[in-house]
MIVO-940412 format. One line per field, with one value per atom (N, C-alpha, C): atom name; x, y, z; chain. Coordinates in Angstrom, 2 decimals. Each point is the difference from the previous one (the first is absolute). Last residue first. Example, Ala and Ser with C-alpha at 12.3 -4.5 7.8 and 13.67 -1.06 7.14 Angstrom:
REM MIVO-940412
name <- N; CA; C; N; CA; C
c1 <- 12.85; 0.82; -0.77; 0.29; -0.89; 0.90
c2 <- -2.25; 1.19; 1.09; -5.72; 1.19; 1.20
c3 <- 7.08; 0.06; 0.73; -0.07; 0.00; 0.00
chain <- A; A; A; A; A; A
***
This chain:
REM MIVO-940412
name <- N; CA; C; N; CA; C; N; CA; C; N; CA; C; N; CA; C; N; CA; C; N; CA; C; N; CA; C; N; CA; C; N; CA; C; N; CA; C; N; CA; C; N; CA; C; N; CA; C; N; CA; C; N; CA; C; N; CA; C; N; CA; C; N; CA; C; N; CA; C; N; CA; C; N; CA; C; N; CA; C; N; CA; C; N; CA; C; N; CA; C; N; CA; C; N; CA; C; N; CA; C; N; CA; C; N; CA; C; N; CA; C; N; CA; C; N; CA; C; N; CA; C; N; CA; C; N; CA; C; N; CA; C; N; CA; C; N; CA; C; N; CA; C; N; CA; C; N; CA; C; N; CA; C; N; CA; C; N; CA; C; N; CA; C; N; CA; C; N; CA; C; N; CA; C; N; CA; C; N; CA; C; N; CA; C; N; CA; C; N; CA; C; N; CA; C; N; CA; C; N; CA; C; N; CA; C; N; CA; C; N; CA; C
c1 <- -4.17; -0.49; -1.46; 2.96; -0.35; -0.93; 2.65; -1.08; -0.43; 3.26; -0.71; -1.71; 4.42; -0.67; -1.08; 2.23; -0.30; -1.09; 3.20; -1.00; -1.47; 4.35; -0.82; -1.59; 3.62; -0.18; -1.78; 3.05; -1.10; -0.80; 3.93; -1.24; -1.35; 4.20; -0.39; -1.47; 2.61; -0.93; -0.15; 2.40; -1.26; -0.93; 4.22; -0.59; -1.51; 3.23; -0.16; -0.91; 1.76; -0.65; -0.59; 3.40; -1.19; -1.54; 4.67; -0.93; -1.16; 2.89; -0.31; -0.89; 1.74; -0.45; -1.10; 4.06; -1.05; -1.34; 3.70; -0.07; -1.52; 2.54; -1.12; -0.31; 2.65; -1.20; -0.52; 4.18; -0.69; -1.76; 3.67; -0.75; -1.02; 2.53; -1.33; -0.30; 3.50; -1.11; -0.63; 3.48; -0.53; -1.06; 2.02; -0.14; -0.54; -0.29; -0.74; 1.27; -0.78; 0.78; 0.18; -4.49; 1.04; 1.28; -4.30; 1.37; 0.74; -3.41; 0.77; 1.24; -2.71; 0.95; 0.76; -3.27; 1.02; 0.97; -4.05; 0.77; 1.21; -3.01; 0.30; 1.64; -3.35; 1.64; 0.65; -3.98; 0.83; 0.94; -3.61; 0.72; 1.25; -2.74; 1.01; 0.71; -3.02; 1.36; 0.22; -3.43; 0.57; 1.31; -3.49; 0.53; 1.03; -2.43; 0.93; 0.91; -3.37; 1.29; 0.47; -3.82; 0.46; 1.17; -2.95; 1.06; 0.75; -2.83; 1.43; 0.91; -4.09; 1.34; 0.66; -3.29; 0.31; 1.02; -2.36; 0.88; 0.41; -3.27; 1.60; 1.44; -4.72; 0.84; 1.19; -3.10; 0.45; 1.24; -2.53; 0.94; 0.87; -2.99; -0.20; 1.39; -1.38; 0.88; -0.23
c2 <- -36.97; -1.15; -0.22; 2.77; 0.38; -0.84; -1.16; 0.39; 0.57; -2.36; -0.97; 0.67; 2.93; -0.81; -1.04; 2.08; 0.84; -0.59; -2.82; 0.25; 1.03; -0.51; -1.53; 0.37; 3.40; -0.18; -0.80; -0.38; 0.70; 0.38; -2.86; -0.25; 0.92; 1.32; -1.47; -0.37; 3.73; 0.49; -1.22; -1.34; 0.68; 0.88; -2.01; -1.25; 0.75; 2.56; -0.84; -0.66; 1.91; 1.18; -0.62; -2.63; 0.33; 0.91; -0.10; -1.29; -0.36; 3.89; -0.30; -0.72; 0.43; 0.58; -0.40; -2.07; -0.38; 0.66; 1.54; -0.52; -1.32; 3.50; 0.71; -1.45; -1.47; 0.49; 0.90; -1.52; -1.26; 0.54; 3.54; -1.05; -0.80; 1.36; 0.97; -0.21; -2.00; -0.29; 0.36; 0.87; -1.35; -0.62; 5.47; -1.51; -0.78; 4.37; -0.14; -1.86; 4.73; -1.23; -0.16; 1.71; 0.18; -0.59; -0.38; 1.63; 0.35; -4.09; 0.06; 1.75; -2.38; -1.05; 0.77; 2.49; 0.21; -0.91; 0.33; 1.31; -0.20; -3.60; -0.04; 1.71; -0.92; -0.62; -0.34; 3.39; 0.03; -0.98; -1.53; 1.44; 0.37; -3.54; -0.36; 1.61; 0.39; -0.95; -0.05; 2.09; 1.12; -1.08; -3.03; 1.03; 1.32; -2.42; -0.53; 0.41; 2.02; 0.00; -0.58; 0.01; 1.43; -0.26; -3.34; 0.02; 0.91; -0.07; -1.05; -0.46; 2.49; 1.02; -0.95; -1.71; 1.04; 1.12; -3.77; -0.31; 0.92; 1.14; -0.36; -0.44; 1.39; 0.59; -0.01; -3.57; 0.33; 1.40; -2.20; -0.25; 0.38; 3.25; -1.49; -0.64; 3.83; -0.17; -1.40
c3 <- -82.57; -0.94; 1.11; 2.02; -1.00; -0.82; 3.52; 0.09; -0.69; -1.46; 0.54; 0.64; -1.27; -1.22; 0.44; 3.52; -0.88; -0.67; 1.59; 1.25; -0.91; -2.23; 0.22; 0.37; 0.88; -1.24; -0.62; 4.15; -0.12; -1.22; 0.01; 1.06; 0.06; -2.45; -0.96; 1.40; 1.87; -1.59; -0.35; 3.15; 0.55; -1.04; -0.52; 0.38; 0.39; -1.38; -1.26; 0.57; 3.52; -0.79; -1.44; 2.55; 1.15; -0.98; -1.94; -0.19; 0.79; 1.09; -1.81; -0.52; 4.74; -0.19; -1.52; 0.59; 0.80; -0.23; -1.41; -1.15; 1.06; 2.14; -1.26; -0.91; 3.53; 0.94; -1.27; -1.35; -0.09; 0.94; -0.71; -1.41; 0.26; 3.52; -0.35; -0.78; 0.84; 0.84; 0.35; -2.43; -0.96; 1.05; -0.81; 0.43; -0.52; -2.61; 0.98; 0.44; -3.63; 0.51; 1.33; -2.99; 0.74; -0.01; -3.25; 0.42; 0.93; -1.01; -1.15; 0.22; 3.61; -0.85; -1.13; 2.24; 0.54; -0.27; -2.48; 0.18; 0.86; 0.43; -1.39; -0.42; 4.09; -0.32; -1.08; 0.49; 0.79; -0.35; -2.23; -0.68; 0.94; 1.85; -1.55; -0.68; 3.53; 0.71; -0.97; -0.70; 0.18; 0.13; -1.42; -0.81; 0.38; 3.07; -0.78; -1.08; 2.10; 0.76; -0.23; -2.50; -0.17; 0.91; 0.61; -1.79; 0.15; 4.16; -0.44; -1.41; 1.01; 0.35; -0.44; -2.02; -0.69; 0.85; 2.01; -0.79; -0.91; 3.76; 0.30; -1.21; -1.69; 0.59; 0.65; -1.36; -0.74; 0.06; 3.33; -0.45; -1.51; 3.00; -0.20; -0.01; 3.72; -1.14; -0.57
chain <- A; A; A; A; A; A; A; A; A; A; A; A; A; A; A; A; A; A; A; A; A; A; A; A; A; A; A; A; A; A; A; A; A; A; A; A; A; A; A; A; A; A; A; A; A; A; A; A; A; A; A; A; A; A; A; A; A; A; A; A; A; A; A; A; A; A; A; A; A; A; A; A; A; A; A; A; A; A; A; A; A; A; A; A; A; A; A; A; A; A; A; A; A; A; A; A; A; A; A; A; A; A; A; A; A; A; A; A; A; A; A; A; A; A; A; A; A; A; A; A; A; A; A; A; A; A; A; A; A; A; A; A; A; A; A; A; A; A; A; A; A; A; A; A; A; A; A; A; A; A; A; A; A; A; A; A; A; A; A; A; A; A; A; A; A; A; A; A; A; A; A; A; A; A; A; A; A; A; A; A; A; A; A
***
């Protein structure tokens, strides 16, 4: 498996984490300490599509 591959799951599961807590921030009523673990989540998932993303674009070029 290159790298380019690994980075294209790791977009793709990123992407599944943002969708997932995205969905469950916005339709449940949920605690304020499960908020704070999707909203973790959330940004975990932002942080990893913007990285891999990168990663992507770099091997590409």
């Amino acid at each position: 498996m290159n790298r380019t591959m690994r980075s294209l799951i790791g977009l793709i599961g990123s992407l599944v984490l943002i969708v997932a807590s995205s969905f469950i921030l916005l339709t449940k009523d949920i605690p304020s300490q499960t908020t704070t673990v999707q909203t973790i989540f959330l940004v975990s998932g932002v942080v990893g599509v913007i990285t891999n993303g990168i990663i992507i674009k770099k091997l590409k070029a």
